[in-house]
C-alpha positions as CSV (number, residue, x, y, z in Angstrom):
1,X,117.6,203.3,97.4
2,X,120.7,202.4,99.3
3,X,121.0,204.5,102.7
4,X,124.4,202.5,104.0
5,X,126.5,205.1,105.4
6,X,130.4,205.2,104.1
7,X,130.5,209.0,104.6
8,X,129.4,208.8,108.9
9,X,131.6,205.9,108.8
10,X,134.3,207.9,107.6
11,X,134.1,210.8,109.4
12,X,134.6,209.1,112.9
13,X,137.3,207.5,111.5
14,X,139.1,211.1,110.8
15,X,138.0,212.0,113.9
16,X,139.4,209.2,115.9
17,X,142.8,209.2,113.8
18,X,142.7,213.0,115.0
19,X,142.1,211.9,118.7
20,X,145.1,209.9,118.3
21,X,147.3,211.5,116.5
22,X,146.1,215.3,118.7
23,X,145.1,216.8,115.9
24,X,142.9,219.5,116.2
25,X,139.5,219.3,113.9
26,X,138.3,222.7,112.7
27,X,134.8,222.5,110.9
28,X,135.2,224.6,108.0
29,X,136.1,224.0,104.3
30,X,139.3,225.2,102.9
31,X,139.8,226.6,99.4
32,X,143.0,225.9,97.5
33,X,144.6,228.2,94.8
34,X,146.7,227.5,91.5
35,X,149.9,228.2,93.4
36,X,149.3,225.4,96.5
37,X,150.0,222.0,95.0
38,X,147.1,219.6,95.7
39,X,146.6,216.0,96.4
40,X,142.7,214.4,95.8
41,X,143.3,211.1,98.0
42,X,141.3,208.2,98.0
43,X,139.9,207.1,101.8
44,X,142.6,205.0,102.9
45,X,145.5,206.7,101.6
46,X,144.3,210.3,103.1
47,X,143.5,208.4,106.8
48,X,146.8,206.4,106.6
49,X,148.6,209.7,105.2
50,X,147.1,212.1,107.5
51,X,148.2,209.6,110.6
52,X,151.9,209.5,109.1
53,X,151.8,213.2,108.6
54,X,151.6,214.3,112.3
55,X,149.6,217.4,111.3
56,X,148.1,219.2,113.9
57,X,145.1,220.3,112.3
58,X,142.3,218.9,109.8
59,X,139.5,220.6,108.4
60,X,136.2,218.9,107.7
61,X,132.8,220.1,106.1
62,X,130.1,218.0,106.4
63,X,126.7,218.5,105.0
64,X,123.4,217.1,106.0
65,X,121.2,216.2,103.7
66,X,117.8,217.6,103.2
67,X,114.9,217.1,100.8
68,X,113.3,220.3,100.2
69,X,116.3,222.8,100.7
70,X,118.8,220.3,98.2
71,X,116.0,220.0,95.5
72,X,115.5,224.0,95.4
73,X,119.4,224.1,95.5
74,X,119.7,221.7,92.7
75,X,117.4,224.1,90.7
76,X,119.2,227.2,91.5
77,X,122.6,225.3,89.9
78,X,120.5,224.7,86.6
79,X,119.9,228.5,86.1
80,X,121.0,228.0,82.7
81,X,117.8,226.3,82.6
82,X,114.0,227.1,84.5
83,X,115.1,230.5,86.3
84,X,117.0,232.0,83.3
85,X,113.8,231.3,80.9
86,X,111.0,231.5,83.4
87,X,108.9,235.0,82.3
88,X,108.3,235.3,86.0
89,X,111.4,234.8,87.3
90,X,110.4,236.4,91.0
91,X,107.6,233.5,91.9
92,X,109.6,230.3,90.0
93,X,110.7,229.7,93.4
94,X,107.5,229.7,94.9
95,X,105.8,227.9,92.2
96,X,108.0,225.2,91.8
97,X,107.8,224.4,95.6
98,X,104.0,224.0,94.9
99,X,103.7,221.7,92.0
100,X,103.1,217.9,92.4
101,X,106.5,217.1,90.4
102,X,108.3,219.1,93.4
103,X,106.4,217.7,96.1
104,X,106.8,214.3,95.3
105,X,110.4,214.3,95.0
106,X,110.9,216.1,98.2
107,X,108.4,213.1,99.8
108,X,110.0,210.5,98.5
109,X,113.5,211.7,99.8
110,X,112.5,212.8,103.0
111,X,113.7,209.4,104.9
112,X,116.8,211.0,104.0
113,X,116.5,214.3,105.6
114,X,119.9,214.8,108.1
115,X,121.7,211.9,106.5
116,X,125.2,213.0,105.8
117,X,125.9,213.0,102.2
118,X,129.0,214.7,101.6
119,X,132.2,215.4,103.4
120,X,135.4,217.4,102.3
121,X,138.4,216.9,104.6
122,X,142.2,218.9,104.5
123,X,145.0,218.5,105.7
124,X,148.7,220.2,104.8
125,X,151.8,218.6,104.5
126,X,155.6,219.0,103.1
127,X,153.5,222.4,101.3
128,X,150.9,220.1,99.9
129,X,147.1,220.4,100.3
130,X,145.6,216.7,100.8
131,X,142.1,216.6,100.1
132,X,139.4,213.9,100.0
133,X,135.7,215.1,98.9
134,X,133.0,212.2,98.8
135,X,129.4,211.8,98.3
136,X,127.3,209.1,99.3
137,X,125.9,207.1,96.1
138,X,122.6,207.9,96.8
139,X,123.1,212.1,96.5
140,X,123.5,211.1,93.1
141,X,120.1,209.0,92.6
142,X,118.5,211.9,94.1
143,X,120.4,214.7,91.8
144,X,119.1,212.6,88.9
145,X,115.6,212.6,90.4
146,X,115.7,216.5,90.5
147,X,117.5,216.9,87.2
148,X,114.5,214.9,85.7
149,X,111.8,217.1,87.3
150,X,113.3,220.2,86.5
151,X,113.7,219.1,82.7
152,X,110.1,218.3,82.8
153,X,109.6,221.6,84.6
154,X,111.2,223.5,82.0
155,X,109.5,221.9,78.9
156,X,106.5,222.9,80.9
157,X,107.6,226.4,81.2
158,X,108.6,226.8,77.7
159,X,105.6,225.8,76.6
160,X,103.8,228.1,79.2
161,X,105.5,231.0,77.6
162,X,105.1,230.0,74.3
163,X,101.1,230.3,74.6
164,X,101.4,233.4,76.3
165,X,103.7,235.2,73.2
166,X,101.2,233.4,70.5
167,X,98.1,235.1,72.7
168,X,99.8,238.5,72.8
């Protein structure tokens, strides 16, 4: 497991191009519609774009990682999966924060815990939104990890519920 940092790199070199230029940085993420034209940058071409575009402000989101609270949020995405099927949908929280699988993940990920892993940054120009969103590699090792368990987790469920509707 790789823990290089590109993403704390990159964010102190928005920050310093903002010091520079006077931007102002505003932590918060901004949402885009279908009418405002928008630009996915790679890293150099937003930082060298943003420093020719004189905007004022940039807008950053940064998010910290963390074992236990990214591994129950993984599940919660994959409610297509263990929540939607689980007969006691109330406790699946609670009980998959107890099982081995769980615990074990969240162990071996906790060297991680307040890492940065992802940043989205914004800026406008000429009427376009210029956007960069990255991840550090490793968030995806890890969603793979969690994917894995839960997939085990549900096979375990299903079969959980399948010997209860046989015993009824």
């Amino acid at each position: 497991m790789q823990l290089k940092s590109f993403i704390e790199e990159f964010v102190q070199i928005i920050r310093r191009t903002a010091a520079d230029t006077g931007a102002r940085v505003i932590p918060t993420l901004v949402t885009g519609s279908d009418k405002v034209p928008t630009a996915f940058l790679e890293p150099d071409d937003f930082v060298g774009l943003f420093r020719h575009s004189a905007a004022r402000v940039i807008y950053i989101t940064e998010r910290r990682f963390n074992a236990e609270t990214m591994a129950m949020g993984q599940m919660e995405e994959n409610e297509s999966g263990v929540i939607d099927t689980a007969d006691f949908e109330d406790d699946v929280k609670r009980y998959v924060g107890r099982i081995p699988e769980f615990q074990s993940l969240v162990t071996r990920w906790t060297n991680c815990d307040g890492l940065l892993c992802s940043v989205t940054a914004t800026f406008m120009m000429d009427g376009i939104m210029h956007v960069i969103m990255r991840n550090e590699t490793w968030l995806s090792e890890f969603e793979e990890d969690a994917d894995r368990i839960l997939e085990d987790l549900q096979h375990h469920l299903d079969g959980r519920r399948e010997r209860a509707q046989v015993t009824v």
